[in-house]
KEKE-3310 file (N, C-alpha, C; in steps of 0.2 Angstrom, whole numbers, plus 5000, padded with zeros to 4 digits):
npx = (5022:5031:5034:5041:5051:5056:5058:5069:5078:5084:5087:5096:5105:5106:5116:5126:5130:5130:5119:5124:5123:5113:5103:5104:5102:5085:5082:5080:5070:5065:5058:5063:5078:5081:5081:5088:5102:5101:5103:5116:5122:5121:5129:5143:5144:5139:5149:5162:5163:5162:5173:5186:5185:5189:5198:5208:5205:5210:5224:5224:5225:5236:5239:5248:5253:5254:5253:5243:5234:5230:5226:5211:5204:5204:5200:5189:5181:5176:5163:5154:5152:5142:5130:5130:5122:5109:5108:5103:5105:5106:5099:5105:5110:5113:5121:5125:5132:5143:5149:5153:5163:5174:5179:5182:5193:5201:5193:5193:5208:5207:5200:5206:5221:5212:5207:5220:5226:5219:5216:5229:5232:5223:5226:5239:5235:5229:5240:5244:5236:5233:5247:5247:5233:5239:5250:5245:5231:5213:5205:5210:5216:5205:5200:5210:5209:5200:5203:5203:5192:5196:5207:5198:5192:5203:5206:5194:5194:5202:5202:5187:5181:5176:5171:5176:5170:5166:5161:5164:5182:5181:5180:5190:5198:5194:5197:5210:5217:5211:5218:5231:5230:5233:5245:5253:5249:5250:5262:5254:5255:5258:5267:5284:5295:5298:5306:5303:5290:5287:5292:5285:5274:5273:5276:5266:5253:5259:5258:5243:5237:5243:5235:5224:5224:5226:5215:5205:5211:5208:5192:5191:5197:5189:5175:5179:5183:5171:5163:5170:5178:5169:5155:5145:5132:5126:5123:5128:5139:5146:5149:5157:5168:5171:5174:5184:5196:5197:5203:5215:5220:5220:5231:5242:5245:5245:5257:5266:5264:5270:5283:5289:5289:5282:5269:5275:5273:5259:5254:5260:5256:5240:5241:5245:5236:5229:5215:5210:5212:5199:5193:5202:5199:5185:5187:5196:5186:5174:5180:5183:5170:5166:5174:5171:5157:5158:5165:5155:5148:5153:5158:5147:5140:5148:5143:5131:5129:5142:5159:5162:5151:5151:5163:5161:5148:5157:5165:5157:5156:5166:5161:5157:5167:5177:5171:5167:5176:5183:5172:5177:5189:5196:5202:5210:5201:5208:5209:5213:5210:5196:5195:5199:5188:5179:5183:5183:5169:5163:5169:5165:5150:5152:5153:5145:5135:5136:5137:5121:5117:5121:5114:5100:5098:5095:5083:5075:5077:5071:5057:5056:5056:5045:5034:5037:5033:5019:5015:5016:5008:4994:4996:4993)
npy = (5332:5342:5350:5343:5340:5356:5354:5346:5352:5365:5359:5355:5367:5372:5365:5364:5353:5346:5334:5326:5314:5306:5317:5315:5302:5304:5313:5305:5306:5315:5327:5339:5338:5327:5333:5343:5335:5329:5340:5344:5329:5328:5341:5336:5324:5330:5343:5335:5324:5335:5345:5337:5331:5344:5347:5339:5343:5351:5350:5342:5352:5358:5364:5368:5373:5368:5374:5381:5374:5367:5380:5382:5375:5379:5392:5398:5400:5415:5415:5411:5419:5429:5421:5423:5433:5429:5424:5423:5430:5424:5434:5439:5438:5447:5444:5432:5438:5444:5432:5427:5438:5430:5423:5422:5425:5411:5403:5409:5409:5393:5391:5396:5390:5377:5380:5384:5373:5363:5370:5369:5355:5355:5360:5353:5340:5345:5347:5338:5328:5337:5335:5321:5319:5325:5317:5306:5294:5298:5291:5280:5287:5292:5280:5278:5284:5280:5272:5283:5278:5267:5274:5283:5275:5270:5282:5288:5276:5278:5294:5297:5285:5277:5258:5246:5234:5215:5221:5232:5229:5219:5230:5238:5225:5224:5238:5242:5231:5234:5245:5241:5237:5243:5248:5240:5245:5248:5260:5275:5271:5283:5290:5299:5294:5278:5276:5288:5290:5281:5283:5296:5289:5280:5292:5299:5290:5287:5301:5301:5294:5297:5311:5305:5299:5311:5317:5310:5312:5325:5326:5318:5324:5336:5331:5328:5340:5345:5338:5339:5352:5364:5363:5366:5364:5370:5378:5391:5387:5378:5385:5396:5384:5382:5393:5399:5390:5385:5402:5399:5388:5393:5406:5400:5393:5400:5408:5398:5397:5410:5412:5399:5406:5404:5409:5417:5412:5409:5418:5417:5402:5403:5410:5400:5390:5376:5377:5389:5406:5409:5401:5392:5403:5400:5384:5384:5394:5387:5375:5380:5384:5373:5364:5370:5371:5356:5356:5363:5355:5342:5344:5350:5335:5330:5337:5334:5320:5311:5309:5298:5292:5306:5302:5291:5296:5304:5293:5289:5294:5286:5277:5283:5293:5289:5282:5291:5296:5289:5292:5306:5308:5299:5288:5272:5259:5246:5229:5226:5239:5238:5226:5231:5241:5235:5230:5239:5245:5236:5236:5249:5245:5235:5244:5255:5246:5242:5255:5256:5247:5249:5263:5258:5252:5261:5261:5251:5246:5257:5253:5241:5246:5255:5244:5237:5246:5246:5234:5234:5243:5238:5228:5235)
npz = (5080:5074:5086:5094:5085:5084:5100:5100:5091:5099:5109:5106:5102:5113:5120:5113:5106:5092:5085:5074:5065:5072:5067:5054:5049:5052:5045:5034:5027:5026:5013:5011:5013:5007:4993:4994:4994:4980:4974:4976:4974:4959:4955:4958:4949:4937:4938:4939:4931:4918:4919:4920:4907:4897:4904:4901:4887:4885:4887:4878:4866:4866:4876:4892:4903:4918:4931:4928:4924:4936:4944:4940:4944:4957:4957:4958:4968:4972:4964:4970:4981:4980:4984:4998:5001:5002:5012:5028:5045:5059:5073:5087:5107:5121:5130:5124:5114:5123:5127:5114:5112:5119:5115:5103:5099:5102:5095:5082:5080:5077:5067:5058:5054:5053:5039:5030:5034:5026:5014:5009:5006:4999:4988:4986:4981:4969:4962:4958:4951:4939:4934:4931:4925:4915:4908:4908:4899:4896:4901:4906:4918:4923:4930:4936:4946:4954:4966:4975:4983:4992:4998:5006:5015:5020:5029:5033:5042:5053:5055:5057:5063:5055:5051:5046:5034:5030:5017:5013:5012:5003:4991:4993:4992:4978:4971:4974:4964:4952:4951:4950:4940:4928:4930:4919:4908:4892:4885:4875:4855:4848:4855:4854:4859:4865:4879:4884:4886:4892:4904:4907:4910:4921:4930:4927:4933:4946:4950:4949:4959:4970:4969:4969:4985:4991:4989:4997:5008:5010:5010:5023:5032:5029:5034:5047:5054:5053:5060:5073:5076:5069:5069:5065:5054:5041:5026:5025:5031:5023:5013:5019:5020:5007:5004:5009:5011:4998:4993:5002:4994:4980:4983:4987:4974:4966:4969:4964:4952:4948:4957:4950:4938:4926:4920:4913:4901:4897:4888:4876:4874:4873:4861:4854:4853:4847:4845:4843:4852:4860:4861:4869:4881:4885:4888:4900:4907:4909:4916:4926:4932:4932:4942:4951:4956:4958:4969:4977:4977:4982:4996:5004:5003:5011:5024:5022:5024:5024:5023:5015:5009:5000:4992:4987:4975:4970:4963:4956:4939:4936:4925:4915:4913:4905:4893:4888:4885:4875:4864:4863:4864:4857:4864:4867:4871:4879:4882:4896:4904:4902:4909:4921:4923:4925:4937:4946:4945:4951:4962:4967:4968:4978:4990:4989:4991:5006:5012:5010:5018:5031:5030:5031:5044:5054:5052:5052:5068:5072:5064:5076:5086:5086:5085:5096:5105:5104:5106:5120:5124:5119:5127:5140)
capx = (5029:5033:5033:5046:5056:5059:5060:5075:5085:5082:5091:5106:5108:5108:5122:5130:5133:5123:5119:5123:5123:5105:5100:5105:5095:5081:5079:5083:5063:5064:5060:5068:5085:5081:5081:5097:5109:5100:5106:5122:5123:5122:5134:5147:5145:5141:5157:5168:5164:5164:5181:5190:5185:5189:5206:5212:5204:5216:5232:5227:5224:5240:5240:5254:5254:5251:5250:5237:5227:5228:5223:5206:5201:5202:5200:5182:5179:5170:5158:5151:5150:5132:5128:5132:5119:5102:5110:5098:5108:5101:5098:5112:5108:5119:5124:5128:5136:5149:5151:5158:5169:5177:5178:5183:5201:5203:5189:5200:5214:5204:5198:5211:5222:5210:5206:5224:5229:5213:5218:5236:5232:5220:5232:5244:5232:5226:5244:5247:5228:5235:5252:5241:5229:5243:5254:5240:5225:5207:5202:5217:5217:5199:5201:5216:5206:5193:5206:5201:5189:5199:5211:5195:5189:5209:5207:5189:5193:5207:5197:5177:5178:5172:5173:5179:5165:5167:5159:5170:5187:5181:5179:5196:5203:5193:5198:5217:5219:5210:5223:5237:5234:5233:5254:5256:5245:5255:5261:5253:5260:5259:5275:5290:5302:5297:5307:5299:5286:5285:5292:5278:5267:5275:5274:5256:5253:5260:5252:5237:5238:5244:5232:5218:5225:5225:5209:5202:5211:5203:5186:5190:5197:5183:5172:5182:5182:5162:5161:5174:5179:5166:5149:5137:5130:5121:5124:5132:5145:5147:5150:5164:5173:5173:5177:5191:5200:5198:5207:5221:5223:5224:5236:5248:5246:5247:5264:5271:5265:5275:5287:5292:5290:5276:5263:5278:5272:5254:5253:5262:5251:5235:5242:5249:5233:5224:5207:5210:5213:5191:5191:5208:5196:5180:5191:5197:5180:5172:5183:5185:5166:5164:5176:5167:5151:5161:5168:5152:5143:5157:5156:5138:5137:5149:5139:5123:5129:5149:5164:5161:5144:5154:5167:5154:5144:5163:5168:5151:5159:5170:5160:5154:5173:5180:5168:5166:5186:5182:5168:5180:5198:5200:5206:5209:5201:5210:5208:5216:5206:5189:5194:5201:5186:5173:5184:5183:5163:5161:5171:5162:5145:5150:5155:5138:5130:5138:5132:5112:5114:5121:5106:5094:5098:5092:5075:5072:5077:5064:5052:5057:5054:5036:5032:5037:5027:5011:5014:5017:5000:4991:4993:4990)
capy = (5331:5350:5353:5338:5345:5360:5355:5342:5359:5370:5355:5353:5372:5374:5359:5368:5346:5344:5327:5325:5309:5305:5323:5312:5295:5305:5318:5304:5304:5325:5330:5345:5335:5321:5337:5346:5329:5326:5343:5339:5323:5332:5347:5333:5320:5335:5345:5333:5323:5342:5348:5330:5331:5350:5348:5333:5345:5359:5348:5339:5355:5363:5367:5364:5376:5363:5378:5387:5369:5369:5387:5385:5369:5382:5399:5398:5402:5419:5415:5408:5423:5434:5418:5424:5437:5427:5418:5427:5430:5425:5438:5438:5443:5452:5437:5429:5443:5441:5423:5425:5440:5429:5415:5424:5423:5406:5400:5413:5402:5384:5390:5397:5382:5373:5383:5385:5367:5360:5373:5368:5351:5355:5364:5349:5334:5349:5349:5332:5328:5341:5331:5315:5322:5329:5312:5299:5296:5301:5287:5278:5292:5290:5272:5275:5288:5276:5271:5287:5276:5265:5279:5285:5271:5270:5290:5287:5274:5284:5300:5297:5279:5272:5254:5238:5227:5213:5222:5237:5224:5217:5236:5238:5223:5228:5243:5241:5226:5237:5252:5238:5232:5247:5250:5238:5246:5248:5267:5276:5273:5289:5293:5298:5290:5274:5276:5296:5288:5274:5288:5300:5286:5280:5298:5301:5286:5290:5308:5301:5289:5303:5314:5302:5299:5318:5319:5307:5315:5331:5324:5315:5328:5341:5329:5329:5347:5349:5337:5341:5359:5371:5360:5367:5361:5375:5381:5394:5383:5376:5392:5396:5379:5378:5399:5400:5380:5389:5405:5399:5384:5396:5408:5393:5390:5409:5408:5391:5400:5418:5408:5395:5407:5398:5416:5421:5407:5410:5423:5414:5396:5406:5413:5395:5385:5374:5380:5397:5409:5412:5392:5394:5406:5396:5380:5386:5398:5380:5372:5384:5384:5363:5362:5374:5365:5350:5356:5364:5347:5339:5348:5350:5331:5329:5339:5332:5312:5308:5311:5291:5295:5308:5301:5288:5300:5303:5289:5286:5294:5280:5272:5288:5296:5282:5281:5300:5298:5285:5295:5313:5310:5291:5284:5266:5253:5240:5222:5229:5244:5234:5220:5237:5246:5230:5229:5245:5245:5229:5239:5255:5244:5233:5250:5257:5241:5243:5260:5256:5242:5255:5268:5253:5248:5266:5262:5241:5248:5261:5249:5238:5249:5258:5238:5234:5249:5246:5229:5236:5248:5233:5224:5238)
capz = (5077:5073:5092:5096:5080:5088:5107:5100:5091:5106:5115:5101:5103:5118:5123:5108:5105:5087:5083:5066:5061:5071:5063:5045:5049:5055:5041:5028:5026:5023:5006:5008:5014:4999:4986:4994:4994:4976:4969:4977:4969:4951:4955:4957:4943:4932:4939:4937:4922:4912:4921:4918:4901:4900:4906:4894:4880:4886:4884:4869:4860:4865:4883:4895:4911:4925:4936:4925:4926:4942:4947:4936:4948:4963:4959:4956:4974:4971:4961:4976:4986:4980:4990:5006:5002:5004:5019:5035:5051:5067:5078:5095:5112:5124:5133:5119:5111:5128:5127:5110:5113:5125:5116:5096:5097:5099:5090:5073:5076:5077:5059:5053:5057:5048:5031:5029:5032:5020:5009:5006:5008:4994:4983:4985:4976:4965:4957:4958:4948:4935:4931:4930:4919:4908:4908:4906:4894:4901:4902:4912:4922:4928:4932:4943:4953:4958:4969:4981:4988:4993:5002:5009:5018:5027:5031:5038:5050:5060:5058:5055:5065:5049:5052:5039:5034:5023:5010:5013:5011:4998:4987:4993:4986:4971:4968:4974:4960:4947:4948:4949:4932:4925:4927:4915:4902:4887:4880:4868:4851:4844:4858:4849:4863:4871:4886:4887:4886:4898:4909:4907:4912:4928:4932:4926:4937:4953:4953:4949:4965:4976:4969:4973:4991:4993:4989:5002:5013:5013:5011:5028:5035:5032:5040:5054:5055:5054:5068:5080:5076:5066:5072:5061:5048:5037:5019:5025:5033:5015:5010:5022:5019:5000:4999:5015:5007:4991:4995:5004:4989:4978:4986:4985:4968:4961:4972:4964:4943:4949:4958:4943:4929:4920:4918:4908:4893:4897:4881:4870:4873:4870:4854:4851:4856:4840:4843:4844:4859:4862:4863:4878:4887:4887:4891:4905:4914:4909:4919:4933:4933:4932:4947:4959:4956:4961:4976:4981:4980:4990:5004:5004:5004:5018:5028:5023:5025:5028:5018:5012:5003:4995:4988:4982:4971:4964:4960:4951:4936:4934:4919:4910:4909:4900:4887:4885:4881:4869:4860:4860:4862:4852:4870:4865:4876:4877:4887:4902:4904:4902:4915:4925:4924:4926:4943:4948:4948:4956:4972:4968:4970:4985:4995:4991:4996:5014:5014:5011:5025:5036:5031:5032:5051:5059:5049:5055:5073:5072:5067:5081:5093:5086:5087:5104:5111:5101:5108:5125:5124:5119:5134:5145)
cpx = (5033:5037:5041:5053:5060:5062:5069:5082:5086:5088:5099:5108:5112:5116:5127:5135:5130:5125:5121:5119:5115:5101:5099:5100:5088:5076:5081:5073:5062:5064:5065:5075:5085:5084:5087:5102:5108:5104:5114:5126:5125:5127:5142:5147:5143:5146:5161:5170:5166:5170:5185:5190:5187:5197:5209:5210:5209:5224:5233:5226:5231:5243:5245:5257:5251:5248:5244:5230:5226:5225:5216:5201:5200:5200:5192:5177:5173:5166:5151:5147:5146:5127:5126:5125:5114:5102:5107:5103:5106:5102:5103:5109:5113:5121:5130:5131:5146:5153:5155:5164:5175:5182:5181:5190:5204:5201:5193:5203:5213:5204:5201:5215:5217:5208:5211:5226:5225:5216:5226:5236:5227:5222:5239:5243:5232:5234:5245:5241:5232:5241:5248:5237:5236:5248:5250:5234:5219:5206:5205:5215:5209:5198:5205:5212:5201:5198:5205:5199:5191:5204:5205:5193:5196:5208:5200:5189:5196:5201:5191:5174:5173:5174:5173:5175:5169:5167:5166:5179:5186:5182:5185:5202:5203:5198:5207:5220:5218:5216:5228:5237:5234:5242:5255:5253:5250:5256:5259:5258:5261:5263:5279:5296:5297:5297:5305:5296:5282:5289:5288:5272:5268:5273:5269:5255:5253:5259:5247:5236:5239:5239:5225:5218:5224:5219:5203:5203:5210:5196:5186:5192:5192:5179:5174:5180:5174:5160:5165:5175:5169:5158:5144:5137:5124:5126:5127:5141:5150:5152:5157:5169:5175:5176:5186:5194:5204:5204:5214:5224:5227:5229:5242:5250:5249:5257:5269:5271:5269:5280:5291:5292:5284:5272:5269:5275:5263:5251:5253:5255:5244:5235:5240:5242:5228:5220:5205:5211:5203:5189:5196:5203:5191:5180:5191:5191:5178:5175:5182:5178:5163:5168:5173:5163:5154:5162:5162:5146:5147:5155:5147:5137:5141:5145:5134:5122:5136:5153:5164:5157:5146:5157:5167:5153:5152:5165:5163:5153:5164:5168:5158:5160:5176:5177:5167:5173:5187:5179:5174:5186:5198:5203:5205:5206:5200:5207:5207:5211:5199:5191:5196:5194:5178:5177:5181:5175:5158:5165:5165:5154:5146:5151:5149:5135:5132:5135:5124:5111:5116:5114:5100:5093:5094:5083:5071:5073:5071:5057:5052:5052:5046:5032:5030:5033:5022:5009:5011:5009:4996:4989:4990:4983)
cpy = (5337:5349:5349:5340:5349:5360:5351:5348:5362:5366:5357:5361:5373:5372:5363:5358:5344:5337:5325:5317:5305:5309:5318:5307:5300:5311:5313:5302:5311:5326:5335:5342:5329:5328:5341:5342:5327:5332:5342:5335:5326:5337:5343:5327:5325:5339:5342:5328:5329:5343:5343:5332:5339:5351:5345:5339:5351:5355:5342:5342:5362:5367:5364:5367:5370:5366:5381:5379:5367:5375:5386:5378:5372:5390:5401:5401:5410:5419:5413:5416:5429:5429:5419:5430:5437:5422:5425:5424:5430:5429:5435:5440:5446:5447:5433:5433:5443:5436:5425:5432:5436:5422:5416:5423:5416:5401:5403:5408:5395:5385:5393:5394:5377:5375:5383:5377:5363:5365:5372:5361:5350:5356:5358:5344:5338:5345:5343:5329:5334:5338:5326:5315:5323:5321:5303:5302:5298:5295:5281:5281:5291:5284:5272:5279:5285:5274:5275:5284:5271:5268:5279:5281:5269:5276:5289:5281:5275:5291:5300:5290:5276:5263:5249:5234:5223:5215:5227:5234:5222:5223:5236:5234:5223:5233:5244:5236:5231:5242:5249:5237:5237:5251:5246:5239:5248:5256:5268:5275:5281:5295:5293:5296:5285:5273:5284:5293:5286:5279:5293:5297:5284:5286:5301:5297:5286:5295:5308:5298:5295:5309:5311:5303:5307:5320:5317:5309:5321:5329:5322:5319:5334:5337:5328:5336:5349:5346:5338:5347:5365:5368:5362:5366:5365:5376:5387:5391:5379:5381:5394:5393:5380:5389:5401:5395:5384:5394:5403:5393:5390:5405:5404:5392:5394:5409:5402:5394:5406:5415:5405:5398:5406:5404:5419:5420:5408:5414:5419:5406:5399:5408:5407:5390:5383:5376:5385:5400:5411:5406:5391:5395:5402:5391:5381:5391:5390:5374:5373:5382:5377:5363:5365:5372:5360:5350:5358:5357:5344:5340:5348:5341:5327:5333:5336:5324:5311:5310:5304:5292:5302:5306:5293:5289:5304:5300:5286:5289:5291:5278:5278:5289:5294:5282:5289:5300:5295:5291:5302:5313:5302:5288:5276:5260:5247:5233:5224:5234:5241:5231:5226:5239:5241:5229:5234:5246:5240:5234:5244:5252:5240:5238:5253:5253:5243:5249:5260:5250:5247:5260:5263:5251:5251:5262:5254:5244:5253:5256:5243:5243:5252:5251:5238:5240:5249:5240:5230:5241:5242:5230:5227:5241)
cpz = (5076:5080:5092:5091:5085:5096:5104:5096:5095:5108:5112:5101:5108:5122:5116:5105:5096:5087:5076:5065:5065:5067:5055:5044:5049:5048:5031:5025:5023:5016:5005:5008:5008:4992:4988:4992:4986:4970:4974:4972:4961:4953:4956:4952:4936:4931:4937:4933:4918:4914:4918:4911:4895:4900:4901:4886:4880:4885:4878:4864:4861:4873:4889:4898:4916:4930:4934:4927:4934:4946:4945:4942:4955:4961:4959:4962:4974:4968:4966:4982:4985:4984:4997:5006:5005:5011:5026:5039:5055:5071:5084:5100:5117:5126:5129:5114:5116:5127:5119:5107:5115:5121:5105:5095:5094:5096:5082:5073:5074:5069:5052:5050:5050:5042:5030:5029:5025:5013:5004:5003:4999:4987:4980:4980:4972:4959:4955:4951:4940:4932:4929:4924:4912:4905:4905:4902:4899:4905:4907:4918:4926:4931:4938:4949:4957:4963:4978:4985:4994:5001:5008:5014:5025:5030:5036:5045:5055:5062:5059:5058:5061:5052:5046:5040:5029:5015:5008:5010:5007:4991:4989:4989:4978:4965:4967:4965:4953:4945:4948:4942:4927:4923:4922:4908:4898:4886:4875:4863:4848:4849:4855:4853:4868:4877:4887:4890:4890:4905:4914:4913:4918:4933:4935:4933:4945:4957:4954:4956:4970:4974:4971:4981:4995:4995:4995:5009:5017:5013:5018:5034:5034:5035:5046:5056:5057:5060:5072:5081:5074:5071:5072:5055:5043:5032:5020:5028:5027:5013:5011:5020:5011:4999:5002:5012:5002:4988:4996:4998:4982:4977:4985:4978:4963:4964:4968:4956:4943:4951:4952:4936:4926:4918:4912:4900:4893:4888:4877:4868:4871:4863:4850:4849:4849:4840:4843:4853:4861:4866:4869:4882:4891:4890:4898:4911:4913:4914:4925:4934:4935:4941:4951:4959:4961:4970:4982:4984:4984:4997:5006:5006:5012:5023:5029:5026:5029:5021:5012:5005:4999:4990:4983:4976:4965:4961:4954:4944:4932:4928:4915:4907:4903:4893:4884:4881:4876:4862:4857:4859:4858:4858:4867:4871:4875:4882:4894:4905:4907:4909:4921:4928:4928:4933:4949:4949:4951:4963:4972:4972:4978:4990:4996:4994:5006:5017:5015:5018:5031:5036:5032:5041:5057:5057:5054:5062:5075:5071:5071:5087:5092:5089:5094:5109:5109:5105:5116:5127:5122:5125:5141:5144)
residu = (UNK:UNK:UNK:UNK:UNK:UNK:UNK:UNK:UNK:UNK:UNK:UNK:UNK:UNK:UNK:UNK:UNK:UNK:UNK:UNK:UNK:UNK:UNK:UNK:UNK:UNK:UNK:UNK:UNK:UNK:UNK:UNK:UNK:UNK:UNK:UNK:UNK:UNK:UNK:UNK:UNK:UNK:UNK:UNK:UNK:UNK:UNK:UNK:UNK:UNK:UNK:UNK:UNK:UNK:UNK:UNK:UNK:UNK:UNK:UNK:UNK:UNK:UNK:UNK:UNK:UNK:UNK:UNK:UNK:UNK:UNK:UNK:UNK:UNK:UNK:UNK:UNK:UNK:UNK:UNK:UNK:UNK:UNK:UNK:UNK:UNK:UNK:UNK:UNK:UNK:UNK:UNK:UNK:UNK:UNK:UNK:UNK:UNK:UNK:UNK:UNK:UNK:UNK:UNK:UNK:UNK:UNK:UNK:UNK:UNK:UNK:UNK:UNK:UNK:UNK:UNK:UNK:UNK:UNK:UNK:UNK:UNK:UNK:UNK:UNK:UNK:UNK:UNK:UNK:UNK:UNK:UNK:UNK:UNK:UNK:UNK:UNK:UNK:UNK:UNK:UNK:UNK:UNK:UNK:UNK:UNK:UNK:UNK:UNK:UNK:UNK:UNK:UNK:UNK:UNK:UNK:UNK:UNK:UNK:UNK:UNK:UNK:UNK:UNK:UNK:UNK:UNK:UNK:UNK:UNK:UNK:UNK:UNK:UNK:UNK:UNK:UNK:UNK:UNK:UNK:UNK:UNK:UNK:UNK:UNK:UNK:UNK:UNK:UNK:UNK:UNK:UNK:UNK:UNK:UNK:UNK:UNK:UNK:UNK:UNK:UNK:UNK:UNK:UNK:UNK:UNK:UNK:UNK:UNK:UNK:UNK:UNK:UNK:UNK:UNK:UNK:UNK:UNK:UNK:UNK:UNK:UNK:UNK:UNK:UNK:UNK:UNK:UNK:UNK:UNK:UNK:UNK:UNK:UNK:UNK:UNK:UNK:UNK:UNK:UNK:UNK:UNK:UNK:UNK:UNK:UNK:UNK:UNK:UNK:UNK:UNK:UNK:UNK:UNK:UNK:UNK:UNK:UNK:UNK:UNK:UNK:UNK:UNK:UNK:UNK:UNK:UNK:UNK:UNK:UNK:UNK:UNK:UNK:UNK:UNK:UNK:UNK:UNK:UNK:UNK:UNK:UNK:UNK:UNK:UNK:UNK:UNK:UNK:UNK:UNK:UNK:UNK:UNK:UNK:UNK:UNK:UNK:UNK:UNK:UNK:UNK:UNK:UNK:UNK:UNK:UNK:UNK:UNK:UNK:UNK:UNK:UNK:UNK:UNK:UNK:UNK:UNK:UNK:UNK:UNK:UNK:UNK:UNK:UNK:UNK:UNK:UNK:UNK:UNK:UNK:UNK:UNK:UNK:UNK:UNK:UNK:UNK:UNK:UNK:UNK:UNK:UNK:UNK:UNK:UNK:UNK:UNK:UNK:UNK:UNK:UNK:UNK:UNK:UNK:UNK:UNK:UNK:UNK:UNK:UNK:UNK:UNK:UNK:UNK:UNK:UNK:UNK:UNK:UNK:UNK:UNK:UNK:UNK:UNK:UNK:UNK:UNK:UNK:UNK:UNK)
# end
């Protein structure tokens, strides 16, 4: 089995064609690929329940940079980089030292091109995710985001030839109807202008939706990327993606807080902030550190499965947030909410199911075929 291992790398190298997605069925039996995709899994439902909950605690104790919260959901990127250290470099040989003289220009600007779009593109949801958060309760506000899947499932069948099952249609009308009944949720009362108010929350609302849609659609686009452009799939490659993205997001964003003024207030809101200025700082590294997690398990898990099965393992957050926001900020959950949220992981669950019949098909296939040829050697 070893042997057959290696002849089928050798091939994938050689064709410079990798297979991913039989690589994925085939190593979905590999402990060591069970225990990559499972820390994965954890680095995104513990990144991005702590951040979410993190942010809402930063503008209900005083805080009201949009750009500052959005810089602390990308800047995080170097923290990444003592990484690149333990990452072994394969040896090159002359040949193949030529071949990628020849061939470095255009491949710079293919990755260019794409770090810089992903990066903008990143930078864009970020800010939008940042109003959202500031406009709506926690708890709202994670409910309308379950919608990404939604998005994601229209983004993957242009880009990623995801196809539309029943069950998949049916998560869509789920999730769609859930974040509808959510516009009619009532304002807090503890707003001192009703029409502010109800303005805010329109607002919150329709960042939060485009901030979703954003998101789905970088997700579907780095998987595009991994299979048509970069076409390797190693932890280094990770690495690249979430530090290159990262960069160029926050370049954008540092331009839009100098740009707009906003560092000017920086001082003062630290001074100003109810839980002290030590509470600001740790807020915000806690933040910054929650989101890099997050994004590192993202990526990581489109690599390892599909951009789908990430934004899965996203949405799985759905029922935690909510109740977390009950417990720490007093979020009211009312009727609405509840039938909102009892929607939402009725989609969340039929979209997963779709997924294990998909992962289940490679395997029944497989024992089809070991079948038919033990059958086949029997009669010979």
């Amino acid at each position: 089995m070893e042997v057959e291992s290696e002849t089928q790398e050798l091939h994938i190298h050689v064709n410079d064609e990798p297979e991913r997605k039989l690589s994925t069925e085939k190593r979905s039996h590999n402990y060591s690929w069970r225990l990559r995709v499972s820390l994965y899994v954890i680095l995104v439902l513990a990144g991005e329940t702590i951040a979410t909950l993190l942010g809402r605690l930063y503008y209900d104790k005083g805080g009201n940079s949009i750009w500052l919260e959005t810089l602390v959901q990308l800047v995080g990127f170097p923290l990444t980089l003592p990484c690149y250290y333990y990452i072994k470099h394969e040896p090159s040989s002359k040949t193949s030292n030529n071949l990628t003289k020849k061939t470095t220009s255009s491949s710079f600007l293919k990755l260019s091109l794409v770090y810089i779009g992903l990066g903008l593109l990143a930078a864009g949801h970020s800010v939008l995710y940042s109003f959202g958060l500031l406009y709506l309760p926690v708890s709202t506000f994670s409910l309308i985001s379950a919608s990404q899947l939604a998005f994601n499932a229209v983004f993957s069948y242009f880009l990623n030839s995801q196809k539309f099952t029943p069950c998949i249609l049916n998560s869509l009308v789920l999730l769609t109807t859930s974040s509808t009944l959510l516009v009619i949720q009532p304002e807090p009362e503890s707003s001192t202008s009703n029409s502010l108010s109800k303005y805010n929350y329109v607002i919150g609302y329709i960042c939060a939706i485009g901030g979703s849609a954003g998101y789905s659609l970088v997700l579907s686009l780095t998987d595009y990327a991994f299979e048509k452009i970069l076409k390797k799939y190693t932890f280094k490659a990770i690495l690249d993606m979430v530090t290159y993205q990262s960069l160029v997001a926050t370049c954008a964003v540092l331009a839009g807080l100098f740009g707009s003024g906003g560092w000017k207030m920086l001082r003062t809101e630290m001074e100003e902030f109810k839980l002290g200025q030590n509470s600001y700082l740790l807020i915000n590294i806690g933040s910054m550190i929650s989101w890099q997690a997050c994004w590192i398990g993202s990526v990581g898990l489109i690599l390892e499965v599909s951009s789908l099965f990430s934004n899965v393992i996203s949405t799985l957050c759905l029922p935690v947030v909510p109740v977390l926001a009950v417990v720490f900020f007093r979020d009211e959950m009312s009727g609405i909410k509840l039938i909102a949220m009892f929607l939402a992981i009725w989609g969340f669950v039929s979209y997963a199911y779709q997924h294990y019949i998909d992962d289940s098909k490679p395997e029944e296939e497989e024992e089809k075929g070991t079948q038919e040829d033990n059958s086949n050697n029997i009669q010979d």
